[in-house]
ROSE-4610 file (N, C-alpha, C; in Angstrom, 1 decimal, always signed):
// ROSE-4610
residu = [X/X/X/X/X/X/X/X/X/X/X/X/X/X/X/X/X/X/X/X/X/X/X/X/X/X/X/X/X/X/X/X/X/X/X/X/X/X/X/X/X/X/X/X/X/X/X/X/X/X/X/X/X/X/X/X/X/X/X/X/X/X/X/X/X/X/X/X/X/X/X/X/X/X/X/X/X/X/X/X/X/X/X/X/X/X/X/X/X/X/X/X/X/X/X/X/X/X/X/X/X/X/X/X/X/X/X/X/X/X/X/X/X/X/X/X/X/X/X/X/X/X/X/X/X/X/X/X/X/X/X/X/X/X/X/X/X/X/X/X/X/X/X/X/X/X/X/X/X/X/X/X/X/X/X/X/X/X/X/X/X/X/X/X/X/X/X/X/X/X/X/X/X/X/X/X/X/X/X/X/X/X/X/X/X/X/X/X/X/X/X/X/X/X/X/X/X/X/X/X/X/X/X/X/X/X/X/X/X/X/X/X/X/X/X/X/X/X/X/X/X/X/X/X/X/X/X/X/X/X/X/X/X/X/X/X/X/X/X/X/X/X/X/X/X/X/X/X/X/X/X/X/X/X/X]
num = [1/1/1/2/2/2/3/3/3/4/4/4/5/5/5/6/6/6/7/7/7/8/8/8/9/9/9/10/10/10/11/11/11/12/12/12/13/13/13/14/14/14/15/15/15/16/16/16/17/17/17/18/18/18/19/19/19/20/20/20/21/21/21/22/22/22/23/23/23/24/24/24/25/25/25/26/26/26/27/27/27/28/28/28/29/29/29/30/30/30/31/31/31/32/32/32/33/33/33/34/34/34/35/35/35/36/36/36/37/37/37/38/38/38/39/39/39/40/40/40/41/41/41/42/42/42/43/43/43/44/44/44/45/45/45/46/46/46/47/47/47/48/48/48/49/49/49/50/50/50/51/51/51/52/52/52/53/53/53/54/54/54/55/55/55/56/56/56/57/57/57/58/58/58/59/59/59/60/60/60/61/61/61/62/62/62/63/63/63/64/64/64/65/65/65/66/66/66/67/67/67/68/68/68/69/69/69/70/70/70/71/71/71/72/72/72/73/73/73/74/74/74/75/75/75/76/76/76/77/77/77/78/78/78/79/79/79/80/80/80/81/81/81/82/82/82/83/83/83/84/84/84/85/85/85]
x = [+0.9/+0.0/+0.9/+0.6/+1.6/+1.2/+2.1/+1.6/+0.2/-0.1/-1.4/-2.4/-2.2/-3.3/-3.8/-2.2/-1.9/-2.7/-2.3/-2.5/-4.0/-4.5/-6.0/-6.6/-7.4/-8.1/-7.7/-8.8/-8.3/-8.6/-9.3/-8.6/-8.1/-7.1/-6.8/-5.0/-4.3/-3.7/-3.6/-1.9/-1.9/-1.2/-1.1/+0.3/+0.7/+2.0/+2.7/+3.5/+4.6/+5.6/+5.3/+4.1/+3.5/+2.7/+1.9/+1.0/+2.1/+2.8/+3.4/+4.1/+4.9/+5.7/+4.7/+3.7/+2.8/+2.6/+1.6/+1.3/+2.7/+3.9/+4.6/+5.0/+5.1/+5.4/+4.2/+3.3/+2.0/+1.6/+2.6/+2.5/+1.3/+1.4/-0.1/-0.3/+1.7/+1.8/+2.2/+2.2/+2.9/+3.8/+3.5/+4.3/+4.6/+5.8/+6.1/+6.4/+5.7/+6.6/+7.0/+8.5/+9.4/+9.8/+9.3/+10.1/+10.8/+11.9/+13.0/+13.4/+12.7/+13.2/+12.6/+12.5/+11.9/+12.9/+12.7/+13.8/+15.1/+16.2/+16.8/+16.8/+16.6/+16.1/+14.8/+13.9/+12.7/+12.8/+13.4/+13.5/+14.3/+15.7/+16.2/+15.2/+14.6/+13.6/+12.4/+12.0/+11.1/+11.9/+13.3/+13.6/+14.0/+14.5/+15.2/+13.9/+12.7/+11.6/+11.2/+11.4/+11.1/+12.1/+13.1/+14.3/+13.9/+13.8/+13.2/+12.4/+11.0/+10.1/+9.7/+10.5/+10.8/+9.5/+9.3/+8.5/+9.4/+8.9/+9.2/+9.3/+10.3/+10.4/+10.6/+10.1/+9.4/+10.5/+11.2/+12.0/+11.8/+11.2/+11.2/+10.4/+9.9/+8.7/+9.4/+8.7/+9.0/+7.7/+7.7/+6.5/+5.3/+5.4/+4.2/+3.4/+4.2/+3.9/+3.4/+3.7/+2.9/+1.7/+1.9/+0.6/-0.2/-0.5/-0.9/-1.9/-1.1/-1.6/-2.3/-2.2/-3.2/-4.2/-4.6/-5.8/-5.2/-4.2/-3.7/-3.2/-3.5/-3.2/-1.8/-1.1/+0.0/+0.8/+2.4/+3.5/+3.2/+3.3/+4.0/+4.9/+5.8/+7.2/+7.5/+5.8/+5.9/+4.4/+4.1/+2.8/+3.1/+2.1/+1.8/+1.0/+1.0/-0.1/-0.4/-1.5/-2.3/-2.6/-2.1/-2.9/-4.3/-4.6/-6.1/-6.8/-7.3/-8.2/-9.0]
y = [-1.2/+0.0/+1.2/+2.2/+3.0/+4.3/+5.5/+6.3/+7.3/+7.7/+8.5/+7.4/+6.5/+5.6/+4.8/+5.2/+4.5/+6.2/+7.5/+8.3/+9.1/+8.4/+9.1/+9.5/+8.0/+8.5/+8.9/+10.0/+11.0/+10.1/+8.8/+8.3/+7.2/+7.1/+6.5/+6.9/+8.3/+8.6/+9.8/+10.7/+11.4/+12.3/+13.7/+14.3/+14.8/+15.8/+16.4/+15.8/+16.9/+16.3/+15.9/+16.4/+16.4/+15.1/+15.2/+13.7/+12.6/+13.0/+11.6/+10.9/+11.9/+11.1/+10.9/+11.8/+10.7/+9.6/+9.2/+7.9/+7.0/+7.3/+6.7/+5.9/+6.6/+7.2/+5.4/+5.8/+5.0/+3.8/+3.6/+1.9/+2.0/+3.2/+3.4/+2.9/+3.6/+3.6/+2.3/+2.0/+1.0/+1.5/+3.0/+3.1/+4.6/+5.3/+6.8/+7.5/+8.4/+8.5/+10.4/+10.6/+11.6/+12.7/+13.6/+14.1/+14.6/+14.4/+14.8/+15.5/+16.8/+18.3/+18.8/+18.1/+18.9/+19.4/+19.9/+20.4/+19.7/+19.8/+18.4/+18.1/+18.8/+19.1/+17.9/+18.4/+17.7/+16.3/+16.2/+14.5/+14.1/+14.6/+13.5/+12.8/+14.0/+13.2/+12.4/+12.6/+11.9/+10.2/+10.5/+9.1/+8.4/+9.2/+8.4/+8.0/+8.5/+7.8/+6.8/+7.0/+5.2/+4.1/+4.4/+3.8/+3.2/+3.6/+3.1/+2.4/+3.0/+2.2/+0.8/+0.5/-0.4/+0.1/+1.5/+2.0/+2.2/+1.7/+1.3/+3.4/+3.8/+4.8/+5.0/+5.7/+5.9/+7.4/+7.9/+9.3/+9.5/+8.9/+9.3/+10.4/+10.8/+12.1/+13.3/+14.8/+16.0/+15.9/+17.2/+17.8/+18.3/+18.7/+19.0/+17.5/+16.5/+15.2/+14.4/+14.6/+14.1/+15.2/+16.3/+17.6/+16.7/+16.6/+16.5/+15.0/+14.4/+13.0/+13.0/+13.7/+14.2/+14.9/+15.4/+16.6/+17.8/+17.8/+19.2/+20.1/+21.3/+22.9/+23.6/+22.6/+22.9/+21.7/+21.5/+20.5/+20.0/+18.9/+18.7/+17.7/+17.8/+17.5/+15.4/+15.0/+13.7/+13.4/+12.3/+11.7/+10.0/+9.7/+8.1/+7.4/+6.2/+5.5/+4.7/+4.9/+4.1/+2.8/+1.9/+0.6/+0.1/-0.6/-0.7/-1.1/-0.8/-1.4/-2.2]
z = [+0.0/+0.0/+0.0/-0.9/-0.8/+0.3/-0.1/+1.5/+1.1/-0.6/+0.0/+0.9/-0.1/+0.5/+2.3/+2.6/+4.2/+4.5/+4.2/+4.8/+4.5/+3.8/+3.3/+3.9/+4.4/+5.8/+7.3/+7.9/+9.2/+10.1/+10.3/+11.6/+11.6/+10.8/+10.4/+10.5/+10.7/+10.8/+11.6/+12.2/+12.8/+12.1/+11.9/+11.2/+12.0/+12.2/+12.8/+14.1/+14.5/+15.3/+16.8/+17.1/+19.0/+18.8/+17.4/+17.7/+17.7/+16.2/+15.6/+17.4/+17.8/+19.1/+20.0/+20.2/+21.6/+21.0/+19.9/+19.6/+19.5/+18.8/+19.2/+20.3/+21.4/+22.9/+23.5/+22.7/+23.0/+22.8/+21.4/+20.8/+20.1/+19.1/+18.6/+17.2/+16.4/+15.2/+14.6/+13.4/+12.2/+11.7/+11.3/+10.4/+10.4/+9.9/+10.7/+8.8/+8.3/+7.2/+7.8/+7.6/+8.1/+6.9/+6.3/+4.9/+5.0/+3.9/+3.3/+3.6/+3.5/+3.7/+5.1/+5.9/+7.0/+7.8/+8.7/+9.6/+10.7/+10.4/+10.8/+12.7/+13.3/+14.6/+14.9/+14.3/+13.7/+13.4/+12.4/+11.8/+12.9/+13.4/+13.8/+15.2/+15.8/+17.2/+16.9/+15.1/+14.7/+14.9/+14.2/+13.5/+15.1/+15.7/+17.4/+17.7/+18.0/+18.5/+17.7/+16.5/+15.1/+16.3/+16.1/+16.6/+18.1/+18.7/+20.2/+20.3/+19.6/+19.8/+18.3/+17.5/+16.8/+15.6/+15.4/+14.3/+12.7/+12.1/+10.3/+10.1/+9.5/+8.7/+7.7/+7.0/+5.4/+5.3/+4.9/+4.4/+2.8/+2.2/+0.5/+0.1/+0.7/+0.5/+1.2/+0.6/+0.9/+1.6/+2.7/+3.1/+2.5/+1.6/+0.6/+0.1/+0.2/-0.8/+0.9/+1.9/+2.9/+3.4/+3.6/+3.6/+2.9/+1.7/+0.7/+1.0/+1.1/+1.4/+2.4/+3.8/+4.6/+4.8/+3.4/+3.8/+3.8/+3.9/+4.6/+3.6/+3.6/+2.8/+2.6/+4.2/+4.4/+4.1/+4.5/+4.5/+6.0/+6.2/+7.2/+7.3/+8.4/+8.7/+8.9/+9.6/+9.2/+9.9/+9.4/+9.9/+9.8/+10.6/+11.1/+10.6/+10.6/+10.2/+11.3/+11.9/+13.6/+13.1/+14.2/+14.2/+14.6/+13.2/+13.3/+14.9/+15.2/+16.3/+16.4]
């Protein structure tokens, strides 16, 4: 499945840097995609929390190309994919 599709539907995912690490934090996610160009401050706390908590990271996308996939008007820096319930 590729990422619009993991990231289509809204509850179904989370974007940004405060959700993506609580759910992390939570054992919530599958899967983390982090873009390319985001701020390297940013990614790297994105990618150490992948790392800890044994979450799959995705870096092939810019922020506009994950915005985008989310609904969103804006870029953002990375979003999740939640596990089903």
């Amino acid at each position: 499945m590729g990422m619009v599709e993991e990231l289509s539907h809204p509850d179904g995912r989370v974007a940004g840097l405060k959700q993506v690490l609580r759910c992390a934090r939570a054992a919530m996610l599958i899967k983390v995609y982090i873009a390319r160009d985001a701020d390297e401050d940013v990614a790297a706390r994105v990618s150490a929390a992948c790392e800890r908590y044994g979450i799959p990271a995705d870096t092939m996308h810019t922020m506009h190309q994950i915005g985008s996939a989310c609904g969103l008007e804006v870029g953002s820096a990375c979003a999740g994919v939640l596990k089903r319930q």
